[in-house]
C-alpha positions as CSV (number, residue, x, y, z in Angstrom):
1,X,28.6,-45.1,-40.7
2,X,27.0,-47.8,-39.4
3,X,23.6,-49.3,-38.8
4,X,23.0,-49.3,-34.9
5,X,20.5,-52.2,-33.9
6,X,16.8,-51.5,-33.6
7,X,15.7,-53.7,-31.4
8,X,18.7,-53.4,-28.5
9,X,18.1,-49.6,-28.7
10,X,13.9,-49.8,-29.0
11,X,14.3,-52.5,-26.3
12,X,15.7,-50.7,-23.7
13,X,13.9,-47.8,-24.5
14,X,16.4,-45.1,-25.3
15,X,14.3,-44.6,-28.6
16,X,10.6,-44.6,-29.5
17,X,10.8,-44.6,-33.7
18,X,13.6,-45.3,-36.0
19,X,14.3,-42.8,-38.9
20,X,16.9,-41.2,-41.4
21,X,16.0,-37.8,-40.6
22,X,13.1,-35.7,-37.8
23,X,11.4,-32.8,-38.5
24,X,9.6,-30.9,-35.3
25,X,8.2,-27.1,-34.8
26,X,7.3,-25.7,-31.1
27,X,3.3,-25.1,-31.0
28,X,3.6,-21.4,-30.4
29,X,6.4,-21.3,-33.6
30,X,4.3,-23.1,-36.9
31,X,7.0,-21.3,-39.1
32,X,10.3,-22.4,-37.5
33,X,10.5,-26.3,-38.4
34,X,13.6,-28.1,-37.0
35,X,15.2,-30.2,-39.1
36,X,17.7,-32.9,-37.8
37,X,19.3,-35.8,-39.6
38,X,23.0,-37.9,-39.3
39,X,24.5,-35.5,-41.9
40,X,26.4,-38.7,-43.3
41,X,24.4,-38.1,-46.9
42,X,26.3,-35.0,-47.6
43,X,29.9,-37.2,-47.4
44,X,30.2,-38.6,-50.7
45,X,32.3,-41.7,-49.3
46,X,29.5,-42.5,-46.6
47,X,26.5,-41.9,-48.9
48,X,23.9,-44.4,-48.8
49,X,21.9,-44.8,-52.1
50,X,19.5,-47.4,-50.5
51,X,19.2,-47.9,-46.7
52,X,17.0,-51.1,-47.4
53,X,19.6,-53.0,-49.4
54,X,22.4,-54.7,-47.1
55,X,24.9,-54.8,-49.8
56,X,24.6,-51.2,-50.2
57,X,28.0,-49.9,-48.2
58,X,29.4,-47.1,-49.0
59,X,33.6,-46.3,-49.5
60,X,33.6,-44.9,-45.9
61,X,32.1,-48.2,-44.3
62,X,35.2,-50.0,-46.1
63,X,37.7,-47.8,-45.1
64,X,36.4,-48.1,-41.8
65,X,35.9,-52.3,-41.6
66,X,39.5,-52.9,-43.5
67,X,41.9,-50.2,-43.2
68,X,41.3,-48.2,-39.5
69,X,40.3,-51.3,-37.5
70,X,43.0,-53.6,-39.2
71,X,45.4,-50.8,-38.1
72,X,43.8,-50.3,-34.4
73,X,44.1,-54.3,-33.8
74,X,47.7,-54.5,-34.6
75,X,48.7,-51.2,-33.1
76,X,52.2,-51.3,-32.7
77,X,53.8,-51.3,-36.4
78,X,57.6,-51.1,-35.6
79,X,59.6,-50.6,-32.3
80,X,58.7,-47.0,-31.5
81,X,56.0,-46.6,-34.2
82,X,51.8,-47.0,-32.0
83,X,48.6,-46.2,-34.2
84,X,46.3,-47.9,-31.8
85,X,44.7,-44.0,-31.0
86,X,43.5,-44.2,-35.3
87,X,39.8,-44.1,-34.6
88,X,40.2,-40.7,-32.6
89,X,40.9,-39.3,-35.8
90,X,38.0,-37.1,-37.3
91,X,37.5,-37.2,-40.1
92,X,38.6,-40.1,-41.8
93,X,40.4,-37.5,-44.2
94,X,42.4,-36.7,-41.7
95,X,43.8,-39.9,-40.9
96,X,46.8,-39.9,-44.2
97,X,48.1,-37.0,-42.3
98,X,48.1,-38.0,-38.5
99,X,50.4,-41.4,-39.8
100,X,52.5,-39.2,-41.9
101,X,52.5,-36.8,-38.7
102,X,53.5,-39.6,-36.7
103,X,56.1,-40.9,-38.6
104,X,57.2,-38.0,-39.2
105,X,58.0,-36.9,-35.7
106,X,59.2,-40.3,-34.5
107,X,61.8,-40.8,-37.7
108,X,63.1,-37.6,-36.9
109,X,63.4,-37.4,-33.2
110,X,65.1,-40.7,-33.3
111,X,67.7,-39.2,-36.2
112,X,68.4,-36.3,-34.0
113,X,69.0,-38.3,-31.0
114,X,71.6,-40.5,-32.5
115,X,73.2,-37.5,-34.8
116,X,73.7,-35.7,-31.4
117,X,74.9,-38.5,-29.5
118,X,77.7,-39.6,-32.2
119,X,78.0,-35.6,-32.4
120,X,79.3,-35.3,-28.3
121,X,81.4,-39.1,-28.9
122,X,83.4,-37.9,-32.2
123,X,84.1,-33.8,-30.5
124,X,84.8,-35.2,-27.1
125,X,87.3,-37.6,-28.7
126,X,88.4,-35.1,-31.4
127,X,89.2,-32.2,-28.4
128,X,91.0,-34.6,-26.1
129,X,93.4,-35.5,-29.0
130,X,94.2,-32.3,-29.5
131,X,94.4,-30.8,-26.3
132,X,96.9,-33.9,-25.7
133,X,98.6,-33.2,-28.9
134,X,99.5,-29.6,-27.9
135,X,102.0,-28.0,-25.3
136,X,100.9,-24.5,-26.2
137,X,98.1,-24.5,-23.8
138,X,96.4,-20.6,-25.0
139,X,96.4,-22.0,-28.5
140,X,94.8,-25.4,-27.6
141,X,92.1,-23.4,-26.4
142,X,91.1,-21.5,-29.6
143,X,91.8,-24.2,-31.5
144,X,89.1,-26.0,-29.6
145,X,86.4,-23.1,-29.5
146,X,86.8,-23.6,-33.3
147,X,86.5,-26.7,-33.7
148,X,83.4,-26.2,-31.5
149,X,81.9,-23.5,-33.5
150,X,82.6,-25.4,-36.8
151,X,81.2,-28.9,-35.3
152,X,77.9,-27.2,-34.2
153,X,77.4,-25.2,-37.8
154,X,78.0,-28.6,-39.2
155,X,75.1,-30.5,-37.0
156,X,72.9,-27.8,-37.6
157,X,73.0,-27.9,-41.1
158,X,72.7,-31.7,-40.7
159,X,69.2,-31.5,-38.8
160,X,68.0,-28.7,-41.5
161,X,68.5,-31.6,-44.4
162,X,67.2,-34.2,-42.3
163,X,64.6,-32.0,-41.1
164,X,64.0,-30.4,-44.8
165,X,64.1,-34.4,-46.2
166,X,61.8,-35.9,-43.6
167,X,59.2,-33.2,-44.2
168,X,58.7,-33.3,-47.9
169,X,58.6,-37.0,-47.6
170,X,56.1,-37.1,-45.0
171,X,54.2,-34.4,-47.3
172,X,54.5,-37.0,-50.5
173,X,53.4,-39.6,-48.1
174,X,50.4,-38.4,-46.7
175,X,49.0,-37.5,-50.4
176,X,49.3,-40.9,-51.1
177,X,47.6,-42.6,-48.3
178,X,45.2,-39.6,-48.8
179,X,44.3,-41.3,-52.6
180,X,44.4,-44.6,-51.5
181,X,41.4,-43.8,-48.5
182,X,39.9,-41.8,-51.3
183,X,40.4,-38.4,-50.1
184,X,38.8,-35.6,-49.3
185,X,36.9,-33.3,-51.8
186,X,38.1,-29.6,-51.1
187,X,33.7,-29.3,-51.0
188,X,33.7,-29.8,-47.5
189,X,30.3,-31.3,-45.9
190,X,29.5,-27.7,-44.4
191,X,29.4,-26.2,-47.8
192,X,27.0,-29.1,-48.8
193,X,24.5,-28.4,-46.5
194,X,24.5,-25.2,-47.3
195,X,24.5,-25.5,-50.7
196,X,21.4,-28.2,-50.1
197,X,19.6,-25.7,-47.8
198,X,20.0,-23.0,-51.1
199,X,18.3,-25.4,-53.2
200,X,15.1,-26.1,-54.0
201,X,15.5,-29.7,-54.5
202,X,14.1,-31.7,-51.4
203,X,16.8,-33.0,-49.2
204,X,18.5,-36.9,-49.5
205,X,16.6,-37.7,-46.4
206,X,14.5,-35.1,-45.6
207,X,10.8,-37.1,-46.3
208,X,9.8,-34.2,-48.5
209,X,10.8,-31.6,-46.4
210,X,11.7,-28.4,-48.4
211,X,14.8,-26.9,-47.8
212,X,13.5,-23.1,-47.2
213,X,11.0,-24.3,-44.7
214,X,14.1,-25.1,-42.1
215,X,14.6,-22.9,-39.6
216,X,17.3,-25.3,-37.8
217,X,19.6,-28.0,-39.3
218,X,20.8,-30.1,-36.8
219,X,23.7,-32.9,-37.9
220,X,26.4,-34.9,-35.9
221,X,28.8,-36.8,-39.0
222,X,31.6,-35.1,-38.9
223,X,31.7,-35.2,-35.0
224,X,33.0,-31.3,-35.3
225,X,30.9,-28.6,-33.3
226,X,30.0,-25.9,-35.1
227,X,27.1,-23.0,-35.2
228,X,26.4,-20.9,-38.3
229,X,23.6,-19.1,-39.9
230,X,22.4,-19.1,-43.6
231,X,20.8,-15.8,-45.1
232,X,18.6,-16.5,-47.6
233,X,17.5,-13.0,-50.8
234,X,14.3,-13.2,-48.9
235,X,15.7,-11.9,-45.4
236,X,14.7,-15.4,-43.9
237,X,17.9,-17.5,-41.8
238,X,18.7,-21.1,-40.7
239,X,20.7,-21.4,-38.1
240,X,23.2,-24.9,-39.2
241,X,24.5,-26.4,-36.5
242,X,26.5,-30.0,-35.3
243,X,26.2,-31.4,-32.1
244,X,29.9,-32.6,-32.1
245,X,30.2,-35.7,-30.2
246,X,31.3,-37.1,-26.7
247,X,34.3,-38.5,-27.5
248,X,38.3,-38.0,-27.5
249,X,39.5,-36.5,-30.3
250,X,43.1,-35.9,-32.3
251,X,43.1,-32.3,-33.2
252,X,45.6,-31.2,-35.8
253,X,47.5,-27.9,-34.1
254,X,49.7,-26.1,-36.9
255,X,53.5,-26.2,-36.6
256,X,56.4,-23.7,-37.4
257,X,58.5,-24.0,-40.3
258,X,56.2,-26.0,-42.3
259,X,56.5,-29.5,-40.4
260,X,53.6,-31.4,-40.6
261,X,50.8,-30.8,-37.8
262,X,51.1,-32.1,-34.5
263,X,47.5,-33.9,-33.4
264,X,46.8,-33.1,-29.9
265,X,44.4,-35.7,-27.8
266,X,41.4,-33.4,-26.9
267,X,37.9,-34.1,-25.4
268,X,35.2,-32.7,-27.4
269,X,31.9,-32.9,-25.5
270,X,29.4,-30.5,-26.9
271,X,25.6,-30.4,-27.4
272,X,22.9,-28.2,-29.1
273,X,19.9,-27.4,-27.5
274,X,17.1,-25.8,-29.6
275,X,14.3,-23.4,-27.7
276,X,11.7,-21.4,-27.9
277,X,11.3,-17.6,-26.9
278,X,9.1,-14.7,-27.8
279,X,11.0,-13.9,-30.2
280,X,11.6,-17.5,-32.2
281,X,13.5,-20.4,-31.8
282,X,17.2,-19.9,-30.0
283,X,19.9,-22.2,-31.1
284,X,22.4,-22.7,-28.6
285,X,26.0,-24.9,-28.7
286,X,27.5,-25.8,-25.4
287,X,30.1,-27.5,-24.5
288,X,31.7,-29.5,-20.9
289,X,35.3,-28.7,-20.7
290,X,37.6,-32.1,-19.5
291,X,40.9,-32.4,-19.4
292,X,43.0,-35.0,-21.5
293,X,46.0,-36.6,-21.5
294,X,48.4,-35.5,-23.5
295,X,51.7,-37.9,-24.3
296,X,53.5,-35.9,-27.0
297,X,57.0,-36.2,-28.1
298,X,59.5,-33.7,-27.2
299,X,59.9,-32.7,-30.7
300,X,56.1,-32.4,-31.1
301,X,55.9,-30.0,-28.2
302,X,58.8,-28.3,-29.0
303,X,56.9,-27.8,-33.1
304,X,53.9,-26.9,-31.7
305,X,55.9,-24.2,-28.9
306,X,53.3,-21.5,-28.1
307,X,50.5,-23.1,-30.0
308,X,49.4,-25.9,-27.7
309,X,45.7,-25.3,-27.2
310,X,44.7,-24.7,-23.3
311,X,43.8,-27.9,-21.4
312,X,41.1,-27.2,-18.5
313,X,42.8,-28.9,-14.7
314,X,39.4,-30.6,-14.0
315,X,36.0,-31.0,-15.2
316,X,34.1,-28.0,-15.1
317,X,30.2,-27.0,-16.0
318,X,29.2,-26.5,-19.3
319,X,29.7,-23.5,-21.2
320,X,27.8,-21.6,-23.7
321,X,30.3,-21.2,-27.0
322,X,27.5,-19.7,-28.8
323,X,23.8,-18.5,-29.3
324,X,22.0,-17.5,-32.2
325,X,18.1,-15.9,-32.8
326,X,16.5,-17.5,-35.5
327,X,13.5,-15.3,-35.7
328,X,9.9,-16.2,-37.0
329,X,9.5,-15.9,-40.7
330,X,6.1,-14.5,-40.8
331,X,8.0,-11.2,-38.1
332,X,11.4,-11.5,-40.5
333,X,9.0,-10.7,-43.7
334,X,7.3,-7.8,-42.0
């Protein structure tokens, strides 16, 4: 995460105050207090202990600053082999598995190209010898078919094992680059919140805010739209929600067989827009459907066969992906 500057956003007056977190209720609504912060002090590897120190960077500011924009500004490792589409990977997580993804894919659609192609040069040559070699002209041609048949079981088996090969390696691979980005905890940053909303400690950021007073938690980090609600004993809700972001993403589709995911170039441009209603505060996430280009390999299309997510033609409006009704919490206890 990093620290935008004050005065070129303050200057041009696109903000009024600078904060790590706002808290706002509607007049009408005292009880239903909106909460809305970056999110980034629920990742443990872009947790800030002390905004006022400049030396204080956190794991993810370093993996960003030497590892993804070393990698963006030399994009092109080897021949056939571009990572220069690294920061549209989200979350940083992620990014062990999209290179092993990629090198996966290329390595192997380049090893099927040339087993294929030496495949057609050594049958064609094979059949012509023997169809020259041979004067009974019936038993040429089973002879051939057979050869056929046997040639083809033979590649087959071939791509398995290179297939089989290629995909625990890219698995081994990817765990590796996963520990040296220090990896992701399997206590994802949703579960956090929640688990910080359940608690009664205040929150890292929250200027004394206490976690049962939110009606609404509003955060953007992960850059991955979502819209939930937390039930509390006490009958009271909080709607969580992230805005997403306005950006190009890599989304990881899943693959047959057990091949590593395919990441598919999506636009994800969402909002959230909190208002107010007779019966409480209504939390909605939207979203503005754009199409994106999508360069894939023919093996990654052909892994991914039936699973490619649905591109829009053209921009269209936004659309509501989903509403919730957090209701007051002096009506919810009555």
């Amino acid at each position: 995460m990093e620290r935008p500057p004050p005065g070129l956003l303050r200057d041009a007056g696109l903000v009024d105050e600078f904060a790590l977190s706002y808290a706002a209720r509607f007049e009408s609504l005292h009880d239903q207090l909106i909460h809305g912060e970056h999110g980034n002090q629920f990742d443990p590897t872009n947790r800030f202990a002390d905004y006022g120190d400049p030396l204080d960077t956190p794991i993810g500011a370093h993996v960003v600053d030497e590892i993804v924009r070393p990698i963006g500004s030399s994009t092109r490792l080897t021949g056939n082999l571009d990572l220069r589409d690294v920061s549209f990977v989200f979350p940083l997580a992620a990014i062990p598995e999209w290179i092993a993804s990629r090198i996966f894919y290329r390595f192997l659609g380049e090893v099927l190209r040339w087993i294929a192609v030496l495949f057609v040069i050594a049958n064609v040559a094979h059949l012509i010898l023997i169809w020259i070699g041979s004067s009974d002209a019936q038993r040429t041609t089973r002879t051939i078919l057979a050869e056929v048949a046997y040639d083809v079981g033979l590649l087959i088996l071939i791509c398995a094992v290179v297939f089989v090969v290629g995909r625990r390696t890219a698995r081994r691979a990817s765990s590796l680059l996963a520990l040296r980005l220090a990896g992701a905890s399997s206590d994802s940053e949703p579960t956090r919140i929640r688990r910080a909303l359940l608690a009664e400690d205040p929150l890292p950021v929250g200027a004394g805010v206490a976690p049962r007073n939110i009606a609404v938690f509003v955060s953007a980090h992960t850059h991955a739209p979502s819209s939930t609600q937390l039930r509390r004993d006490d009958e009271t809700t909080t709607a969580v929600v992230n805005t997403g972001c306005w950006l190009r993403q890599l989304q990881p589709v899943p693959t047959r067989f057990g091949a590593p995911n395919v990441f598919v170039p999506m636009f994800v441009q969402t909002h959230v827009r909190v208002q107010r209603s007779h019966e409480g505060v209504v939390v909605e996430l939207w979203d503005r459907p754009r199409p994106a280009r999508r360069m894939l390999l023919w093996i990654e299309r052909a892994a991914i066969a039936g699973r490619m997510p649905k591109d829009v033609p053209s921009p269209t409006t936004s659309r509501l992906l989903d509403r919730q009704l957090i209701p007051g919490r002096m009506r919810a206890s009555t």
